[in-house]
C-alpha positions in Angstrom: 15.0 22.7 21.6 14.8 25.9 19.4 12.9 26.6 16.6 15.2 26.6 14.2 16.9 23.4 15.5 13.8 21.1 15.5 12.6 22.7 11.7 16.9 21.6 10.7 15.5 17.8 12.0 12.1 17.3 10.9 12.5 15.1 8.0 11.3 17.3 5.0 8.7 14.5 3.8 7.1 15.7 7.0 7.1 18.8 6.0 3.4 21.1 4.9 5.0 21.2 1.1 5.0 16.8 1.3 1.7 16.9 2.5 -1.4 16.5 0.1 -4.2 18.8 0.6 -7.4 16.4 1.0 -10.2 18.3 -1.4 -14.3 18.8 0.9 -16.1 19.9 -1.7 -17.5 17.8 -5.0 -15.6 19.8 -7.4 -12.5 19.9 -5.5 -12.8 15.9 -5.5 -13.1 15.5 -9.3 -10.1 18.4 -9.7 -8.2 16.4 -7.1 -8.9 12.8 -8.7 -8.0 14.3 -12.3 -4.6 15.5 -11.0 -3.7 11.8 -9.6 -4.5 10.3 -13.3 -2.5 12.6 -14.8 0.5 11.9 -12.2 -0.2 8.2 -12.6 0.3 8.5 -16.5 3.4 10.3 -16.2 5.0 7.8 -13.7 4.1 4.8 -15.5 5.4 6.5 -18.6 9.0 6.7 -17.1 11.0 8.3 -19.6 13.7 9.0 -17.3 12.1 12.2 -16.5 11.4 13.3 -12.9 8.0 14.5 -11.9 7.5 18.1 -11.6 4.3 20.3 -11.0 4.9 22.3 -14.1 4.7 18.8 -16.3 1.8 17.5 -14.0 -0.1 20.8 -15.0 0.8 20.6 -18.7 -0.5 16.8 -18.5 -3.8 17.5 -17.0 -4.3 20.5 -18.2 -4.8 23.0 -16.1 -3.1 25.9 -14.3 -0.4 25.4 -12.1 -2.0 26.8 -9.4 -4.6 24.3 -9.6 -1.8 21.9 -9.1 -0.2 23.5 -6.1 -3.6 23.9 -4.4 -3.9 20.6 -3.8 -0.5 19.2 -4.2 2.3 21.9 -3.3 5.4 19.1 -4.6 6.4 16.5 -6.3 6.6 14.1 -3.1 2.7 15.5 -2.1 1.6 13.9 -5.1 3.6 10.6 -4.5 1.8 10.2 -0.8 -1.2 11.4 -2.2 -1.0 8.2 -4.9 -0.1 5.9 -2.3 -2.6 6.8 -0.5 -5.3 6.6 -3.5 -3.0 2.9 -4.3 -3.5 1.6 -0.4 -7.3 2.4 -0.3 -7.8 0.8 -4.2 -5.7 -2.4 -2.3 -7.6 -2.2 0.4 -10.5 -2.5 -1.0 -9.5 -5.6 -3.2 -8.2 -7.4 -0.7 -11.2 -7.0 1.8 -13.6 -8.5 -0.8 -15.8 -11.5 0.4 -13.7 -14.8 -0.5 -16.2 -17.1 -1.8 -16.8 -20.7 -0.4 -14.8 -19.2 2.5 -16.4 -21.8 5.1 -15.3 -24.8 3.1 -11.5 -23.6 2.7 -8.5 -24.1 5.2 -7.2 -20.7 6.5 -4.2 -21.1 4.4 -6.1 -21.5 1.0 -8.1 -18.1 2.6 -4.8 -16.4 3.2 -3.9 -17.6 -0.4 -6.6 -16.1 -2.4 -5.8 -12.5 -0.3 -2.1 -12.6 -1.4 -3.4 -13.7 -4.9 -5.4 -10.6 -5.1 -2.8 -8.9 -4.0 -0.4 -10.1 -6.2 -2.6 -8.7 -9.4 -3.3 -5.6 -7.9 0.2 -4.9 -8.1 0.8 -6.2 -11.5 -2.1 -3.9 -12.7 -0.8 -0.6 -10.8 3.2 -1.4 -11.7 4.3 2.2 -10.3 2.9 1.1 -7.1 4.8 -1.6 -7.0 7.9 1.2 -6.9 6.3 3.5 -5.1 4.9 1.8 -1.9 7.6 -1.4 -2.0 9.7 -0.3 -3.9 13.4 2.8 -3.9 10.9 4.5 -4.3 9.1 5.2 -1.3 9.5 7.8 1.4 9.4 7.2 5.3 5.6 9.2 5.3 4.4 6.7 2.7 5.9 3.7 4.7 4.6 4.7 7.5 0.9 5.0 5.7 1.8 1.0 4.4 2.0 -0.4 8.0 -1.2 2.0 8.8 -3.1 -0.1 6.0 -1.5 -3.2 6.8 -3.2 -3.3 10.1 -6.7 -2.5 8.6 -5.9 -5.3 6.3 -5.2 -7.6 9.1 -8.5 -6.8 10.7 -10.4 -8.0 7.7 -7.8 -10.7 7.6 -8.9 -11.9 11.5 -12.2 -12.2 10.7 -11.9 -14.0 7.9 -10.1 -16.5 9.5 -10.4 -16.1 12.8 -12.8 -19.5 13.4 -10.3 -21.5 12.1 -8.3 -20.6 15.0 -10.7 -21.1 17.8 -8.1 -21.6 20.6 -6.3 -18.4 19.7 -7.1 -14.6 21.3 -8.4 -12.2 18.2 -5.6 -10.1 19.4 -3.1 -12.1 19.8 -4.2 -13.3 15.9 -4.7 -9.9 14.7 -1.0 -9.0 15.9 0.5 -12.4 14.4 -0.9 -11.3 10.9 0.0 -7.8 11.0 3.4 -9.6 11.1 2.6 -12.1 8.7 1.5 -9.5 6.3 5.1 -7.6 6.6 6.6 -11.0 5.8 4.5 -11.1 2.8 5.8 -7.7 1.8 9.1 -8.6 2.3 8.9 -11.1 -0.3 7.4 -8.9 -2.4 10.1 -6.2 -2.0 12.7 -8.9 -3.0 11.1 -9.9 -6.2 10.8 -6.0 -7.1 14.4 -5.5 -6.1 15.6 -8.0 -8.0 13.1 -8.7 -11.1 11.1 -5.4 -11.0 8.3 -6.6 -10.8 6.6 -9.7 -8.3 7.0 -12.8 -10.3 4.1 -15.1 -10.3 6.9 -17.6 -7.7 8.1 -14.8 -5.6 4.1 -14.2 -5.0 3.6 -17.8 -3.9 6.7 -17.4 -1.5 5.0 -14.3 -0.1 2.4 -16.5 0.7 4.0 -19.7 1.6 5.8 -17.3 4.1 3.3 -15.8 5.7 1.2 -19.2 6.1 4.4 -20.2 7.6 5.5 -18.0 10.1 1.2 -18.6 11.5 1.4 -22.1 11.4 4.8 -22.0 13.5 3.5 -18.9 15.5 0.4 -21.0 16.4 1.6 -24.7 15.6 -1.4 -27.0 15.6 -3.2 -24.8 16.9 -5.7 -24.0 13.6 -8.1 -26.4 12.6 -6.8 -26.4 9.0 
């Protein structure tokens, strides 16, 4: 294949210019950070108006260049959000559950999508941008990256619950559980705009499901 012919098929969110430029340095960090509150504001203002380097600038107030440094387009800065979205998620999700011994695996799973649930309701644009139209193959593909660092955590929270099960055979059933979850999630976006305090018990209910069927009486829950 030529040149030319594989550049004409390279999807052009895989492209250098979709691409955020990760900041080393301390003050590249801070200039870097400030540039994702500024985009943040301007997406969850809407308006109708699309996002372009020249308003991102204007918003956080410097040079244009600045901008382009570290995000050279308008889809850079949407993976770069998603990316700053999926580690704040992360994070959340991952936190100790308390009284985690005394709970059944599907109250554990419960709390997770609970958290989940609020993270989204406090960050609406990434509801949009990681479930929602509005994300890009790159950013999908980051999503399942996360989800299976989410189901590690997952696994070890629950894993003694399921005692007759292989961690990786349980690690791959809630990677799969988790895109259930999402599913349902995508659905009450599509449809409401938002995940709906019942379309976020479904998610859960769902996933809870699909492991109890995957593994039937298998968990000591």
């Amino acid at each position: 294949m030529d040149v030319a012919m594989h550049a004409s098929l390279t999807p052009p969110e895989q492209s250098d210019a979709a691409q955020p430029r990760l900041p080393v340095r301390a003050n590249g960090r801070r200039r870097y950070e400030l540039l994702l509150d500024a985009a943040e504001r301007l997406l969850e203002q809407g308006e109708g108006q699309p996002l372009t380097i020249q308003r991102l600038a204007r918003e956080a107030g410097v040079p244009m260049a600045s901008v382009y440094h570290f995000l050279p387009s308008p889809a850079a800065v949407s993976v770069a959000l998603s990316q700053r979205y999926m580690a704040g998620f992360g994070e959340l999700v991952m936190r100790p559950v308390p009284n985690r011994e005394r709970l059944g695996w599907r109250e554990v799973i419960a709390t997770l999508n609970q958290r989940a649930v609020t993270f989204y309701r406090e960050h609406p644009y990434a509801q949009k941008l990681i479930l929602g139209s509005d994300h890009s193959w790159a950013i999908r593909r980051s999503d399942l990256a996360n989800n299976r660092r989410i189901a590690g955590a997952v696994v070890e929270l629950v894993a003694d619950k399921f005692p007759d099960v292989p961690a990786d055979v349980l690690f791959e059933a809630v990677v799969v559980g988790i895109s259930i979850g999402d599913a349902v999630f995508t659905l009450s976006i599509a449809e409401h705009g938002e995940i709906t305090p019942a379309l976020g018990q479904e998610a859960a209910l769902a996933m809870c499901g699909y492991l109890a069927i995957k593994f039937e009486t298998t968990p000591t829950d």
